[in-house]
N, C-alpha and C positions, 0 to 999 in steps of 0.2 A: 732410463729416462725416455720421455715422451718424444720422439724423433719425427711425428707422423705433421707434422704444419712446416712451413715454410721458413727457414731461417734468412734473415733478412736485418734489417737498421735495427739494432732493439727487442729484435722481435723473440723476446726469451718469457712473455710475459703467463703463458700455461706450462712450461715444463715444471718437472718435479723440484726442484730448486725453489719454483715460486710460493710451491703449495708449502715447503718446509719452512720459506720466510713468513709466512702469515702463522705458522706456528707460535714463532716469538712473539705476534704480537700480544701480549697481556692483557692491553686496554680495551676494555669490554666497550668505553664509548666510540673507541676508532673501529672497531669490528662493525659495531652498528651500523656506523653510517657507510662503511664499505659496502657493506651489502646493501645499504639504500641505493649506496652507487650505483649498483647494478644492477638494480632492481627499476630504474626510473631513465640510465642513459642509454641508449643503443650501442651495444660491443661493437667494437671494431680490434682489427689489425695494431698492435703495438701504445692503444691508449688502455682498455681495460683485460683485466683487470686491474685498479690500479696499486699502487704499493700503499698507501697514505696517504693519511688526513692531513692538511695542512692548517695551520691556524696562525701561524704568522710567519714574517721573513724580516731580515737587517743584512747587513753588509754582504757577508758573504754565505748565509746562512738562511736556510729554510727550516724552521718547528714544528715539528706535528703536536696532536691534538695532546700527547700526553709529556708535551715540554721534551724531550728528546730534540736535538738540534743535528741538524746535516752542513756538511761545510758542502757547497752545490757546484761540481765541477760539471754540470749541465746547463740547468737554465735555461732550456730552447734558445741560448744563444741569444737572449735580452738581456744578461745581466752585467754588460761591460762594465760600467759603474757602480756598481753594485746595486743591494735590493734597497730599494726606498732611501736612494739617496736623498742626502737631506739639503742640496743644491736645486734639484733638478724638483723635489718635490712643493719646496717652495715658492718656484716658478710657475706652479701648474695649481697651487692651490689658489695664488691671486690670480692668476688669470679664469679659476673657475666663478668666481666672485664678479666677471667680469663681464666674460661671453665666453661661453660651455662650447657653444654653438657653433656654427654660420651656414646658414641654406645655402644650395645650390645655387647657383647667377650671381649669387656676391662672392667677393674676397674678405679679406680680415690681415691684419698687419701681421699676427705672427705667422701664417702661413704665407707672404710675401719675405718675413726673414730668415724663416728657414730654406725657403728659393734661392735667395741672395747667397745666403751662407754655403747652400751646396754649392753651389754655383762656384763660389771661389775657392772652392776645396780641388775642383774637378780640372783634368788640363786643358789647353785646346778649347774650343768651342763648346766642349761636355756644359752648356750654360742651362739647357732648356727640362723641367721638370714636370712630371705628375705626381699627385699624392692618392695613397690609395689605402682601404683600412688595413689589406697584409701585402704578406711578400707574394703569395701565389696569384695573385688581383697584380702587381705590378708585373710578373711575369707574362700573364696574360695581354696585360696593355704594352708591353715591350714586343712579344707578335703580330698583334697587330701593326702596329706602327712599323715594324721590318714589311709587313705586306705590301702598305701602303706605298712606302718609300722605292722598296724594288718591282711590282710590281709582280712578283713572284711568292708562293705561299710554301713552298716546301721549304723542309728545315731538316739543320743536322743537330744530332746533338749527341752526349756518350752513352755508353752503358752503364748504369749504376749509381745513375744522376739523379738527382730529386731538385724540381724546380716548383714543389705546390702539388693540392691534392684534387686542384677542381680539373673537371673533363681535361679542358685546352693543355695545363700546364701537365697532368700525368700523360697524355699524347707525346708530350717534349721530352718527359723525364724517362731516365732506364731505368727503374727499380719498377719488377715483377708485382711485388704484394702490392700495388695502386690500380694495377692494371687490369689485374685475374679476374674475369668473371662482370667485365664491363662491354664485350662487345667492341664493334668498331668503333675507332676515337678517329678524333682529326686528320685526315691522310696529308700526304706527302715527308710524315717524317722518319729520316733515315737515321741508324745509329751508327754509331763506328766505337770503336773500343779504347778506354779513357788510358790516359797514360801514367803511367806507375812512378813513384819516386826512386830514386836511383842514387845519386847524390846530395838532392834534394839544389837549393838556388844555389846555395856560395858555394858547395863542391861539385859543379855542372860539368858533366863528361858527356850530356847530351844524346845518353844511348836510348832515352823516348825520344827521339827525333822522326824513327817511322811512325810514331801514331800519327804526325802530324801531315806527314807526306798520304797516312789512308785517307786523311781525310779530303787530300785532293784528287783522290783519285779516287775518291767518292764524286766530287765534286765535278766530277769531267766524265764521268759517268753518266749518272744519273743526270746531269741537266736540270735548270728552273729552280736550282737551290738561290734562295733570298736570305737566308741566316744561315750562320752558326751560335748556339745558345749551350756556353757550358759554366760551370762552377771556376773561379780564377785556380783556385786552391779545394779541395773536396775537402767539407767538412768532416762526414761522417766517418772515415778510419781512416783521416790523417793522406793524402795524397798529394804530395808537392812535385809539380812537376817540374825540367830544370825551364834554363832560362831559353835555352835555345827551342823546345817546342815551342814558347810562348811568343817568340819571334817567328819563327816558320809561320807557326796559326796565322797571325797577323802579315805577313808576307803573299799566302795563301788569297784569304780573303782580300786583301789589294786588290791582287791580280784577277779574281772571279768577281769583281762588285758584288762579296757577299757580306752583310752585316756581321760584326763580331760583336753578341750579345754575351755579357757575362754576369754570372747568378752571382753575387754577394752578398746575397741576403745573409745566412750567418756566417759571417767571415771578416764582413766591414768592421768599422770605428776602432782600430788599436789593435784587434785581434790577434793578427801576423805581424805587429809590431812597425806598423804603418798604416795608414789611414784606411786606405784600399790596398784591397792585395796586390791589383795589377800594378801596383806602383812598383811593387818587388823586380818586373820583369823589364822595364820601359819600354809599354807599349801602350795605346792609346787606340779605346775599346768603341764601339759607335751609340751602344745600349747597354746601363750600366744599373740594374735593378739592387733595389737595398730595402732593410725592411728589419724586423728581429729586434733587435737593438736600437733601431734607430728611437724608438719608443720608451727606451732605458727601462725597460720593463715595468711600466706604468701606464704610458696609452700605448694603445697598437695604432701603428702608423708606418705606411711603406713608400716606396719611391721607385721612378723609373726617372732615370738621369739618360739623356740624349743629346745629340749635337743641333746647335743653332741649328744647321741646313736641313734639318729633318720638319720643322716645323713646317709641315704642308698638311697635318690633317683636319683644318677648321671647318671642314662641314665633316664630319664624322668624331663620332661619342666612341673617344678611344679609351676612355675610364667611365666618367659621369658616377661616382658612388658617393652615397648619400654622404658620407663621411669624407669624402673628398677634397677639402682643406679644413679638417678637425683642428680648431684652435688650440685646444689642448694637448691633440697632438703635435700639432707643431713648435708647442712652447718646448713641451718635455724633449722633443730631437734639440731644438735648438741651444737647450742646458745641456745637454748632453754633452753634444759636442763641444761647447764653452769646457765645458767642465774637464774634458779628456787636454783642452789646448791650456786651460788654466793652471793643472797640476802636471805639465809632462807627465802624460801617462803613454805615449811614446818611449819614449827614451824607457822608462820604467820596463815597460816589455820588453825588449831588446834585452836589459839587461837581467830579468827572470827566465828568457829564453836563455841565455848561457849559463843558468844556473843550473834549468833545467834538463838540459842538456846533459852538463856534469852528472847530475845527479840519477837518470835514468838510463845511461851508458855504464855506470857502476852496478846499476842495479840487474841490469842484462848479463855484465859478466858475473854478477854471483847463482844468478836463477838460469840454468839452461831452457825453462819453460817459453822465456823471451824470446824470438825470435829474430823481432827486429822491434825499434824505436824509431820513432818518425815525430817530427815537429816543427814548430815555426812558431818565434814570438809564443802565447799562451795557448795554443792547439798540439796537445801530443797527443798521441796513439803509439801503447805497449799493443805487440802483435805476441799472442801467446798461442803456440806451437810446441804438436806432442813430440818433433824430432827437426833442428832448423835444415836437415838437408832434404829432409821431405819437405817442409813446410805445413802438413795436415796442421786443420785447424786444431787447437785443442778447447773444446767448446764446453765441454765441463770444466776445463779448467778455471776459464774465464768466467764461468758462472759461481762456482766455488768461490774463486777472489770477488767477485761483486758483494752479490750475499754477505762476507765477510767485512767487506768493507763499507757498507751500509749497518752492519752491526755495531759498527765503530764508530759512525760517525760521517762517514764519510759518500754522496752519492753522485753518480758519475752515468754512462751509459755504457754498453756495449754499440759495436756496431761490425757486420758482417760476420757473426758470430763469436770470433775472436779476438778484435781487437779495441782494449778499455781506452775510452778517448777520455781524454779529459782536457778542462775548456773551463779554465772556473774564472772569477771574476777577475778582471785587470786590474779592482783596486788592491787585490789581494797582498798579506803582508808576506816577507819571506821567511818569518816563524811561523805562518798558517802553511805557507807551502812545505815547508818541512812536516809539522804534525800532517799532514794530507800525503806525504809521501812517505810517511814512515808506517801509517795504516794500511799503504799499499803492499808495502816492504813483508808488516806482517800476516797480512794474509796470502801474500807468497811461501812465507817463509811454512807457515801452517800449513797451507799445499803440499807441499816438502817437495 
């Protein structure tokens, strides 16, 4: 196999794995336009090649061109509600009927209600927002606004973090593949090393508790630190840290008047089986960026959520994007979220999280290949390992099971080489999550 590129989020898209799965494809019209594909977009890192043509999506499901269906335990992490909900789309198609639009210098009511609405989601003071057209555009307006406030520009943030892929936010983030081959980015920021799950929240024994103590002694260190900006919960292979980091951190920053900025861009609306993750830990964050989802996978549309006392930057453009309060983006978040409060689709996670639980704790003790199992609400990560007292990745393995399971039906992501995250829609039924887990089951099983 092809070893010589960088293993990273995803990043399995040239190995020899890939070239065998374009073998199946049959359909000489999806071949076509592949190759258009890549003939017309600029390659990059983990988007091309790509796998498929798509031609349409519904609930939990994405179709390619040749009627083939994938049940999408990815989704970039917009399909909380599923694809083309039929709630959220009818809220956006009158309102397109209405005003698509609204320039710059004006407002419009549903970007006013979707304000509102965060606003009372949020604890505390968290009342004051910006709208921005993604998540990496509200990261970036969430540093600023730490500048402004402390008056200080350095930042901390972890290793392995992905907060956006424009200059400012890959400077914040630690993942390598954004970074390689750009030169100097934003100074002043320092990284420290992200904390591992352990017990995960409800069995907290607290043994990440030194990550949280590096980062003070980063912090008394280095000097002129004005943020810390990390992920509540790490998306990408599944990282829950217990409750007690999450208290330190915030203990931490008290004491250093340093901003506690936290990414939940894919992680919000129901995800971890509560609205916001940090709800899981009770603590009360100063900058709280959303984004992904909020859009129900129909308009893109992102947010930076902030405390009342922060409103001090009126002579500075700490967003200004033309899309800026997109009405229709603000209809689609605002059904959104209706929709998740309409159908307890809380409660609902909570209880597929203990299904799932059940169910890929069994599946670890039959496959030695598992490692370990890590979840929360509808975010798991199988870690698939060539020996669990080593831990080496086993990185064909988990290329093998993909593959397989995109055969079947089924499409999900890797991420850090090893570990199959899966992340599929909240409205998901628990006979879809079974066929989903039973495809996984047998491309383990096929592994041998």
């Amino acid at each position: 196999m092809n070893n010589s590129f960088h293993r990273t989020e995803g990043d399995i898209n040239l190995s020899d794995a890939r070239k065998e799965w374009y073998a199946t494809i049959a359909d000489g019209q999806t071949t076509q336009y592949l190759d258009e594909d890549a003939k017309y977009f600029l390659h990059q890192s983990m988007s091309t090649p790509c796998l498929d043509v798509l031609a349409s999506c519904e609930d939990i499901y994405i179709t390619d061109l040749s009627g083939k269906k994938y049940m999408d335990f990815h989704g970039n992490n917009v399909h909380q509600v599923g694809y083309r909900n039929a709630y959220v789309m009818e809220k956006v198609k009158a309102q397109m009927d209405v005003l698509p639009f609204s320039p710059r210098r004006y407002t419009n009511i549903p970007a006013i209600e979707l304000a509102q609405k965060l606003a009372s989601l949020f604890p505390g003071d968290l009342n004051r927002v910006l709208f921005a057209p993604g998540g990496t555009s509200a990261v970036g307006m969430a540093l600023k606004l730490a500048r402004i406030v402390t008056g200080k520009h350095k930042v901390i943030s972890l290793w392995d973090s992905f907060h956006g892929a424009s200059i400012d936010a890959i400077a914040a983030g630690g993942e390598q593949v954004f970074r390689k081959g750009m030169g100097p980015l934003l100074p002043g920021v320092e990284r420290i090393p992200p904390p591992t799950t352990y017990r995960g929240i409800f069995g907290d024994d607290g043994n990440d508790i030194k990550y949280a103590e590096y980062l003070e002694y980063v912090i008394e260190k280095e000097g002129d630190i004005g943020a810390f900006i990390a992920e509540t919960i790490r998306n990408t292979d599944v990282q829950i840290p217990s409750k007690a980091y999450w208290k330190k951190v915030e203990e931490i920053c008290r004491k250093h008047n340093v901003l506690m900025i936290l990414d939940e861009i894919p992680i919000a609306f129901g995800r971890t089986g509560k609205m916001f993750a940090f709800e899981h830990y009770d603590i009360q964050p100063d900058i709280v960026c959303l984004g992904k989802g909020l859009g129900a996978g129909i308009m893109p549309i992102a947010a930076m959520v902030a405390r009342d006392v922060f409103n001090v930057a009126a002579d500075v453009s700490l967003g200004h994007y033309t899309h800026e309060k997109s009405p229709l983006g603000s209809v689609a978040a605002k059904a959104m979220l209706d929709f998740i409060e309409q159908h307890n689709i809380l409660q609902k996670v909570n209880d597929d999280a203990a299904f799932m639980k059940t169910a890929l704790e069994q599946l670890k003790s039959k496959y030695p290949v598992i490692g370990d199992i890590r979840g929360i609400g509808l975010l798991w990560g199988i870690e698939l390992v060539k020996d669990r007292n080593t831990k080496e990745k086993a990185i064909e393995a988990a290329e093998f099971v993909l593959y397989e399971c995109l055969k079947n039906g089924l499409s999900y992501k890797i991420s850090q080489g090893n570990v199959l995250q899966l992340s599929p829609p909240l409205i998901i039924t628990r006979k879809q999550l079974n066929e989903a887990l039973n495809i996984v089951e047998a491309a383990l099983a096929k592994l041998g």
